[in-house]
C-alpha positions in Angstrom: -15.0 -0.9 31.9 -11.8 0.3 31.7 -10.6 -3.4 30.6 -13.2 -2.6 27.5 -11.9 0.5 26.5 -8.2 -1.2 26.6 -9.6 -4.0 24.1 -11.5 -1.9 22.1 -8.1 0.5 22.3 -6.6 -2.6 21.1 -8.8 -3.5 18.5 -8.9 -0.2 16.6 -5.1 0.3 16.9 -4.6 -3.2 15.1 -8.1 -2.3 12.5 -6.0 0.7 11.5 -2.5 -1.2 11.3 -4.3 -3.8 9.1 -6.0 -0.6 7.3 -2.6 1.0 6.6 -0.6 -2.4 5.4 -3.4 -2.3 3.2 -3.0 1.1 1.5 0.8 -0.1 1.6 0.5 -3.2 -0.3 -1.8 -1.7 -2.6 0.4 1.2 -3.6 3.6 -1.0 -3.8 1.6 -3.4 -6.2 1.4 -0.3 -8.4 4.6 1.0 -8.1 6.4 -2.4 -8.9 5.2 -1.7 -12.8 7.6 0.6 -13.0 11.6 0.2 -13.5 14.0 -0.2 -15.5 11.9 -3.5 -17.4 8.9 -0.8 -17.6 9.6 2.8 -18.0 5.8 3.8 -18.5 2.4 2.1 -18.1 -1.2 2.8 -18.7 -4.2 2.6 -16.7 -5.5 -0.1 -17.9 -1.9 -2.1 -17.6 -1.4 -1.4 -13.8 -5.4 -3.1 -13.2 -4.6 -6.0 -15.3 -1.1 -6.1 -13.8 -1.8 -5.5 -9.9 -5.4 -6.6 -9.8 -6.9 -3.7 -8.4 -10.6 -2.5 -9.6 -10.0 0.0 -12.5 -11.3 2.8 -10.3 -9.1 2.2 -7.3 -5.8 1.8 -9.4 -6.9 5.4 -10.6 -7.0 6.6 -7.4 -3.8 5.8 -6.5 -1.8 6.6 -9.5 -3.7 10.1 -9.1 -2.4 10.5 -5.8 1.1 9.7 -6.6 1.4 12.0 -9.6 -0.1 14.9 -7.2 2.9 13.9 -5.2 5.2 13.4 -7.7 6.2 9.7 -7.1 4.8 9.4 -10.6 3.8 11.7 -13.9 1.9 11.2 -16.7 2.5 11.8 -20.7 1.0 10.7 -23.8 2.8 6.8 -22.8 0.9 6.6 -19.7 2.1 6.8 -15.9 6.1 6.9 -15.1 8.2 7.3 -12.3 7.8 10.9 -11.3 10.5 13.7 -9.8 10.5 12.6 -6.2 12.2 9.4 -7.1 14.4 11.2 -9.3 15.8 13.7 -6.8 16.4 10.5 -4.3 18.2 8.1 -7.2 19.0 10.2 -9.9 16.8 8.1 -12.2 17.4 9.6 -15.9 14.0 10.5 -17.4 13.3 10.2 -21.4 12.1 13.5 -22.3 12.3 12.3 -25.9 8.4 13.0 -26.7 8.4 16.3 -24.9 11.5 17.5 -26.8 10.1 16.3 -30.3 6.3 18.2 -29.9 8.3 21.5 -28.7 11.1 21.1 -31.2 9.2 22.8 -33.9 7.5 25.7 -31.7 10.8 26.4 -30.1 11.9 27.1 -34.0 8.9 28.9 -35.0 8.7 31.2 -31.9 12.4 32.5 -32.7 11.8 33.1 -36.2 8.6 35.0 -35.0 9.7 36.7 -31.4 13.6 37.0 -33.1 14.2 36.3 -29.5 16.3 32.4 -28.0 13.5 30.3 -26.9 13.3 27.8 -24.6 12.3 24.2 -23.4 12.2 23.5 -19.4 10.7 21.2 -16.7 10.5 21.5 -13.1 12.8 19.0 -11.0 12.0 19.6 -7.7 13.5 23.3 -6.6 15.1 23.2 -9.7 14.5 24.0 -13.6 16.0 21.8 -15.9 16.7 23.1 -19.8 16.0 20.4 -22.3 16.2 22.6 -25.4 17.6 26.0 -26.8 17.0 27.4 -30.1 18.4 31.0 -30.7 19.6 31.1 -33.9 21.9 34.3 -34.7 20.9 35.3 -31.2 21.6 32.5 -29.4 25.0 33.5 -27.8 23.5 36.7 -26.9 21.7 34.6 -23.8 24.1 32.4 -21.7 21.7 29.5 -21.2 22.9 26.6 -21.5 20.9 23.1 -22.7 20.7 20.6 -20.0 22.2 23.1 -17.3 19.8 23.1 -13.8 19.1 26.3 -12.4 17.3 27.6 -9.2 13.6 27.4 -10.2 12.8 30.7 -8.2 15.9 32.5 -10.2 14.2 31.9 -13.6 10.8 33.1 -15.8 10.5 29.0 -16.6 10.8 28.1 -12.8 8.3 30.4 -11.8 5.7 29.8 -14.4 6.0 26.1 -13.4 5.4 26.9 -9.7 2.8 28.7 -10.1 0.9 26.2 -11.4 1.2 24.2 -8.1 -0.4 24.2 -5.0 1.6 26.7 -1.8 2.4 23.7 0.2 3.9 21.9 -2.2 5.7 24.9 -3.5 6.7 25.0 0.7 7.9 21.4 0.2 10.4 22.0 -2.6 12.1 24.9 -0.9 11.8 23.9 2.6 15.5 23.4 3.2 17.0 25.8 0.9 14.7 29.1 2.3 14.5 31.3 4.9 10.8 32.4 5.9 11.6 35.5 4.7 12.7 33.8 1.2 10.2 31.5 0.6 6.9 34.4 1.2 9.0 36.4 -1.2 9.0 33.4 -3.8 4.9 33.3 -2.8 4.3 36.8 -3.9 5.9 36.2 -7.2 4.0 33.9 -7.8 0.3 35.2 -6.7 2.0 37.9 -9.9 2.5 34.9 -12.3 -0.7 33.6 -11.4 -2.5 37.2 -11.9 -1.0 37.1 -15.3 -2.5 33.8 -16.4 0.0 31.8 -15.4 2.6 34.0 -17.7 5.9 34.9 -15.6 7.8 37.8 -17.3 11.4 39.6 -15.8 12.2 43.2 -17.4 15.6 43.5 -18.5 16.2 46.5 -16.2 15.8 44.3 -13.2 18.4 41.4 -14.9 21.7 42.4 -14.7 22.8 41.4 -18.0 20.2 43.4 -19.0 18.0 40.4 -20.4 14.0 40.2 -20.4 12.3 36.8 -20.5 8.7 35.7 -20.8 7.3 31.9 -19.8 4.3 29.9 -20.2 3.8 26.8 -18.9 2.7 23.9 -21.2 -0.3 22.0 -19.6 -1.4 18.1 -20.2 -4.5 16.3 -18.3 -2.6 16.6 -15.4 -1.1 20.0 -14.6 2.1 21.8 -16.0 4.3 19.4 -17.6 6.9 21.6 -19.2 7.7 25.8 -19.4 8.6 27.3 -22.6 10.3 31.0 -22.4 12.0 33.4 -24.9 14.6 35.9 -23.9 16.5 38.8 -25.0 19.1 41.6 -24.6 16.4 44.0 -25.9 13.4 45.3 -23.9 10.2 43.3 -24.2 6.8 44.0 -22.9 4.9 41.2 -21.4 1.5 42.6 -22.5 2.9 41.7 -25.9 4.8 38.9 -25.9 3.4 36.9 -23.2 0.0 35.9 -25.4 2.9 34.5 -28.1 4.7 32.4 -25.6 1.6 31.3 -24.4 0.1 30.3 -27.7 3.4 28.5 -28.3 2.8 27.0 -25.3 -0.6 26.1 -25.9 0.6 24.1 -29.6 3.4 22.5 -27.6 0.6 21.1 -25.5 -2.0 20.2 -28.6 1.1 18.2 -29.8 2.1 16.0 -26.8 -1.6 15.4 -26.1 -3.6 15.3 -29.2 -6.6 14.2 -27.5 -7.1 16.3 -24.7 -8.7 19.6 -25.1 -5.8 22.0 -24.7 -6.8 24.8 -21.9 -6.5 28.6 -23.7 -4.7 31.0 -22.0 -7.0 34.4 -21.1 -4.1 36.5 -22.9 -3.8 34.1 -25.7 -3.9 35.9 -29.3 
């Protein structure tokens, strides 16, 4: 009996190996579409190119955008933030930049106040785009600077939109316990507000008050767009015109997917 037991022991041990080179294989065969001969792909390109049913391709280029290895855009699937962070792999944010270039413009002529364009990069927030016009000095932002994603309006609305583990994974070596259930209650606040993250200016030292919205595609928050001030704002007011700007910046990069409405959306 026990010599059974050992073989069957034996036997499952090398199913699951076999099982788990499998899963390997199969998620290498995707990942090898993607480099510097291939900066995006679609669906329908990583089945033809790997082989893989249609359906299980899907599978696994879902799972590795919920882990970031990969995102998706209006181009199809690309090497995600994770692989970023670990190679410092420059990203084309040339599509994103061009369907907020004109909302950015419109929402400062509106709001009066410097509007802005940011994604999430692990822990951090990177600025893509700043338009202030007479008031753009008045904010020291600065475009392509990477800040803290807890520290900012943009970082928070863009966490928010992600599960609490994965917000844990982000920030698990640069908080404290303390610090990172801190960051969680902000964010249960951002997500009680519609996923609209707002700082008063008498809690910012420079006296500055900021409201974000994140801009959502087909497969969660993609980008964050935020106007500040040196004046007092109240989010009740501005945060349904961030998040309409939001909303077009969205409609724009992905013209054929029905654009979510925010609940405080004018």
């Amino acid at each position: 009996m026990t010599l059974l037991l050992s073989e069957l022991d034996v036997r499952g041990s090398d199913d699951c190996k076999t099982h788990r080179s499998g899963v390997v294989e199969r998620v290498t065969l995707v990942m090898d579409m993607f480099g510097p001969h291939r900066e995006s792909a679609r669906l329908e390109e990583v089945a033809d190119h790997t082989g893989l049913p249609r359906s299980t391709a899907f599978r696994i280029l879902r799972q590795l955008v919920q882990l970031d290895w990969l995102e998706h855009g209006p181009d199809g699937f690309r090497l995600g933030s994770r692989l970023r962070e670990l190679h410092g792999c420059a990203v084309d944010y040339t599509d994103l930049r061009a369907a907020a270039s004109p909302v950015l413009t419109d929402l400062n002529l509106t709001t009066g106040a410097v509007s802005h364009l940011g994604v999430l990069e692990g822990s951090l927030v990177h600025y893509l785009d700043k338009v202030g016009g007479a008031a753009t000095y008045s904010v020291p932002s600065q475009v392509g600077a990477r800040l803290g994603a807890e520290e900012t309006v943009s970082g928070r609305a863009l966490l928010a939109q992600l599960p609490p583990e994965e917000v844990d994974r982000r920030f698990a070596a640069d908080h404290r316990s303390d610090g990172i259930e801190h960051l969680h209650r902000r964010l249960d606040r951002v997500r009680r507000r519609h996923g609209l993250a707002f700082s008063a200016a008498e809690r910012c030292a420079m006296g500055i008050s900021s409201v974000a919205a994140p801009v959502l595609g087909p497969h969660g928050a993609v980008a964050a767009i935020s106007v500040a001030s040196r004046r007092t704002m109240r989010w009740e007011a501005m945060g349904p015109v961030v998040a309409a700007a939001a909303s077009r910046t969205s409609a724009r990069l992905f013209p054929d997917w029905p654009t979510r409405r925010f609940a405080g959306e004018q």
